[in-house]
DRENMI-308235 format. One record per residue (C-alpha): x, y, z. Coordinates in steps of 0.1 Angstrom, whole numbers, padded with zeros to 4 digits, always signed. Layout:
<atoms>
XYZ...
</atoms>
This chain:
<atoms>
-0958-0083-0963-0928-0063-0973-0902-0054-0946-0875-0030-0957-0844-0005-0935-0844+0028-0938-0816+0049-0924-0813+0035-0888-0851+0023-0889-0869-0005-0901-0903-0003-0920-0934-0026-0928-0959-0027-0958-0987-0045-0961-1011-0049-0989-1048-0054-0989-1076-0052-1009-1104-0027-0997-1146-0035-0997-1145-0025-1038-1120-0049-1044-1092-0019-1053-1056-0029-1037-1047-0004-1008-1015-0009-0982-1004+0001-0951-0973+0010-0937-0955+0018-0905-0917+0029-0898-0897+0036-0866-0885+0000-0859-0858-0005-0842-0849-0040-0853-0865-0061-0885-0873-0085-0858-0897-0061-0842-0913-0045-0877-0921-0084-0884-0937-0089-0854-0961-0059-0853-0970-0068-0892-0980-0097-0881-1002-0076-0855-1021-0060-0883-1025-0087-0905-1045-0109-0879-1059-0078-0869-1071-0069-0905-1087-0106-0904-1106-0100-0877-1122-0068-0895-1098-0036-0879-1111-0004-0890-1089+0010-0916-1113+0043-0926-1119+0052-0889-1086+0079-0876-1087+0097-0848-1061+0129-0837-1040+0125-0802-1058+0152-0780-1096+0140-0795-1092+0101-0791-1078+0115-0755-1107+0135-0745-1127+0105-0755-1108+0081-0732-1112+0103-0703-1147+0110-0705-1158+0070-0717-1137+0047-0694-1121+0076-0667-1145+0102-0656-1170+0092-0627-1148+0064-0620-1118+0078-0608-1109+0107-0581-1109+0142-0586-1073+0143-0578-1064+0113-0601-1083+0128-0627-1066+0163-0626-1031+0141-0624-1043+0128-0658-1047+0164-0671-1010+0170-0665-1000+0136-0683-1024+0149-0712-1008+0183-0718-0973+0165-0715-0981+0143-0745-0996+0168-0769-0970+0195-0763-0942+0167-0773-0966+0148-0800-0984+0177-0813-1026+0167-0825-1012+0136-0848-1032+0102-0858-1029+0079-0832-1019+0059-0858-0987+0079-0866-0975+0069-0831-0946+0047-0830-0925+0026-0803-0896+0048-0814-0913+0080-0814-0929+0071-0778-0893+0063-0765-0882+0093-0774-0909+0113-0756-0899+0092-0722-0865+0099-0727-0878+0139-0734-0891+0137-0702-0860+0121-0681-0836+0147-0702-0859+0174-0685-0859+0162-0649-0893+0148-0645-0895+0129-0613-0901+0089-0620-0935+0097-0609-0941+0114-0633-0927+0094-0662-0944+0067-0652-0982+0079-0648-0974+0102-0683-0967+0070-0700-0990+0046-0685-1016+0071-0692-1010+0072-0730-1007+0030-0726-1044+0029-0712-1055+0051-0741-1040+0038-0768-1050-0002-0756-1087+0013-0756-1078+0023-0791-1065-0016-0798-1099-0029-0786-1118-0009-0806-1098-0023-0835-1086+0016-0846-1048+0006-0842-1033-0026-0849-1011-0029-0819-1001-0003-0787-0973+0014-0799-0965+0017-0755-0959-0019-0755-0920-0028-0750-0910+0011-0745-0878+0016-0712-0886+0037-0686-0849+0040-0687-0848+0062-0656-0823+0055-0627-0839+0031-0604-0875+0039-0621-0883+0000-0620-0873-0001-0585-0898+0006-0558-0897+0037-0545-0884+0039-0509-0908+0060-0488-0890+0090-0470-0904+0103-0435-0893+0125-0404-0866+0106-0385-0878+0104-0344-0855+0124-0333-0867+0153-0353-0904+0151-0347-0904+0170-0316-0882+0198-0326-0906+0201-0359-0937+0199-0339-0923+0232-0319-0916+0251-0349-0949+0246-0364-0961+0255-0328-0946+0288-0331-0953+0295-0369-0992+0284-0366-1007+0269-0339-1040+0257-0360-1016+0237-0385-0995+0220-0352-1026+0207-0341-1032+0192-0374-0996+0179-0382-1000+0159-0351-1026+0144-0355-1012+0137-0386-0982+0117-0375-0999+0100-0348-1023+0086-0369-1010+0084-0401-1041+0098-0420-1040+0111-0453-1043+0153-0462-1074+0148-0472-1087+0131-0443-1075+0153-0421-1089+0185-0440-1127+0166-0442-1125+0158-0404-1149+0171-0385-1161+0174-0346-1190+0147-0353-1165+0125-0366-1145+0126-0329-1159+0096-0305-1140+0116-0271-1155+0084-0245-1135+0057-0269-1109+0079-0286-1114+0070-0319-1116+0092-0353-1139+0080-0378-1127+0085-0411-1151+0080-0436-1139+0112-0461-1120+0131-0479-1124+0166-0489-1112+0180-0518-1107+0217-0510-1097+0234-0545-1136+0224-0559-1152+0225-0523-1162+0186-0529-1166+0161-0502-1151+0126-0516-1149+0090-0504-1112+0079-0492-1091+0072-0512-1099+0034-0514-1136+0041-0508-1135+0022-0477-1142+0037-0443-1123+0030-0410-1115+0037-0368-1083+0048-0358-1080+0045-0320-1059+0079-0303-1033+0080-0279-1045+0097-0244-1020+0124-0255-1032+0131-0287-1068+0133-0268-1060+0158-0245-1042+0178-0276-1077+0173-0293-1089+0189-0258-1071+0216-0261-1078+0227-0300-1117+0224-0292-1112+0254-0262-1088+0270-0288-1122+0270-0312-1145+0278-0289-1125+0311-0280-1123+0321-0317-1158+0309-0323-1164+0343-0295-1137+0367-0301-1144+0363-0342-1183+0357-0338-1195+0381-0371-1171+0361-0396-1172+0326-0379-1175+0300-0403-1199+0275-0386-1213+0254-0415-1192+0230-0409-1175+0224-0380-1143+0215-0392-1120+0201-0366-1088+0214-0382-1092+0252-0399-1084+0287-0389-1092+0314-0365-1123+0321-0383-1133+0286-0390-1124+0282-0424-1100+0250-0437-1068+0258-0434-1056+0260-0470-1035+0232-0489-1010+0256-0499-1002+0269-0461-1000+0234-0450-0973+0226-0480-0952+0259-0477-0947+0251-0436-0939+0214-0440-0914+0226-0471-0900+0252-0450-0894+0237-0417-0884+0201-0429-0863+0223-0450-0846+0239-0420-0844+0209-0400-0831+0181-0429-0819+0209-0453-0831+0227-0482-0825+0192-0509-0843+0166-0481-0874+0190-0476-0904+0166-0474-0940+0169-0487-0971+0165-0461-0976+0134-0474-0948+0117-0456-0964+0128-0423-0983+0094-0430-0948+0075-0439-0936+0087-0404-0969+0073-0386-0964+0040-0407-0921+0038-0398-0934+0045-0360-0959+0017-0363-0933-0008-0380-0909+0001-0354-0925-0002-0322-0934-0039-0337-0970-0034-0349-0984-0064-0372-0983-0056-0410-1019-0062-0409-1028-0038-0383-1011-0013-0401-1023-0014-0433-1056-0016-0419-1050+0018-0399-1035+0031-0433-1062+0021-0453-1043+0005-0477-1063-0016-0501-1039-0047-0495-1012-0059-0469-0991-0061-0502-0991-0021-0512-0977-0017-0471-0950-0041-0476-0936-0025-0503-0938+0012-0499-0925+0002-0462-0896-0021-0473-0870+0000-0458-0882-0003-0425-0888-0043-0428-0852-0043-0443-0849-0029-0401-0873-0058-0383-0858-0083-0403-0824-0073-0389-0843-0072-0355-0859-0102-0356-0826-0119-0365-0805-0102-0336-0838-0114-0313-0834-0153-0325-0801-0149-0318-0799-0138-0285-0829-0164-0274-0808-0192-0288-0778-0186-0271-0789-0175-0240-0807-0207-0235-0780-0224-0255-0800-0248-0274-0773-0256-0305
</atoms>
């Protein structure tokens, strides 16, 4: 093993002696310290011991396509896999088609820090990096690289290691933005409270349908998601199926969309779309499209918080959940209303609003202890 600086960088070589016996190397620069260089030679030597490939290279975007297909396609959902898309044409338009084995910690740094420089969300960074990670450990295991070069890299964007705090309509503005949709589109109003009341995901709410409605209990059943762009009906999201009980208002709201649909279903009877019954779609029965639903939600939390604190549609689900926390609903029953996989994914997206009970629950012992003055 040979270790030597060069410029700013460190460097390692290491000689071996192929099947016909002639005396080959390998080398790797881009090390920050001699530290590190030592420590991924050591990588490749016990990785050369345990009989690493050395003949077998594959280019970035191939050994990529590969990934997705072998270990990510048919296991994932469509929306995670077209996220993954994005991450992929990220990577080759920094990297460019290299080896896999040309990429370095150094050179991977840089890319992240490419990517804060540019104003990439921490999102963003984070699923374009762990993307590449996934990849390139695949790579590892099948013994084509001696170590991840993603290993040890900073995501050395403000706060990136910090949970993100979820953002939602404050209570005082729901009403006011429930009138505006009201007056822009009274199909989407219907589906934006529903929405917020019970905290279901877009997709849900796009794949609901009248079948799915149980008026005698007031429940929804919501057992899938419809992806609208490929015209695909998908499990949820967690590929679990649950009941979310209604409030009496939201009921007779439900009440009055189905007479709103029945109207349309006669005044727009040649170009009705009955094939499916949707419970939320437009005056002629077709879903009402992703991109109307963003552009209201941008506009009129735009209006309402201003232009910079404009929220997605996804936070109508962040406002359900603050509501919940709130009014004093149990962790458990709301991450079982969510459908979040585990109580532990709702107590940290929600931390801001426990931050609030714990307060509560403080000022609560407080005023039981002294009003019965038991210290």
């Amino acid at each position: 093993m040979q270790l030597e600086k060069r410029g700013k960088k460190w460097r390692y070589r290491i000689f071996y002696k192929d099947d016909k016996g002639i005396r080959r190397s390998i080398s790797k620069s881009g090390f920050n310290t001699k530290a590190e260089a030592k420590r991924a030679a050591i990588e490749v030597e016990n990785s050369m011991n345990k009989g690493m490939r050395e003949t077998k290279d594959y280019l970035l975007n191939d050994w990529l396509n590969y990934y997705v297909e072998t270990w990510r396609n048919d296991k994932l959902s469509d929306s995670t896999i077209e996220i993954e898309k994005f991450s992929k044409k990220r990577l080759l338009k920094f990297y460019g088609n290299i080896s896999i084995k040309s990429i370095t910690p150094s050179k991977h740094q840089q890319f992240i820090n490419d990517l804060i420089d540019k104003g990439y969300s921490k999102s963003t960074i984070k699923k374009s990096h762990s993307f590449l990670k996934r990849a390139l450990q695949r790579a590892v295991y099948d013994r084509l690289i001696h170590f991840n070069p993603c290993d040890g890299v900073e995501l050395k964007h403000k706060d990136l290691k910090e949970p993100q705090k979820a953002q939602y309509l404050p209570k005082d503005k729901i009403k006011p933005f429930l009138e505006m949709v009201k007056k822009r589109d009274i199909h989407q109003y219907y589906m934006f409270r529903t929405m917020i009341e019970t905290g279901i995901r877009v997709g849900e709410a796009n794949a609901l349908l009248w079948s799915d409605y149980n008026s005698k209990d007031k429940t929804l059943s919501i057992t899938k998601s419809y992806d609208q762009k490929n015209k695909k009906w998908n499990p949820t999201k967690n590929k679990e199926n649950r009941i979310i009980y209604i409030t009496d208002d939201l009921a007779k709201e439900l009440t009055k969309l189905k007479y709103l649909q029945n109207a349309n279903r006669i005044v727009n009877e040649d170009i009705y779309n009955s094939e499916y019954d949707f419970m939320f779609c437009n005056e002629v029965g077709n879903p009402i499209p992703r991109s109307t639903t963003h552009n209201t939600m941008k506009q009129i939390t735009g209006k309402l918080l201003g232009k910079e604190n404009a929220l997605s549609i996804h936070k109508l689900r962040h406002t359900h959940a603050t509501l919940l926390l709130e009014s004093d609903v149990p962790m458990k029953v709301i991450q079982e209303r969510l459908g979040h996989k585990t109580m532990a994914v709702t107590e940290q997206v929600y931390s801001h609003v426990t931050e609030q009970m714990n307060q509560k629950a403080k000022d609560d012992f407080e005023k039981f202890i002294n009003e019965r003055k038991i210290f």
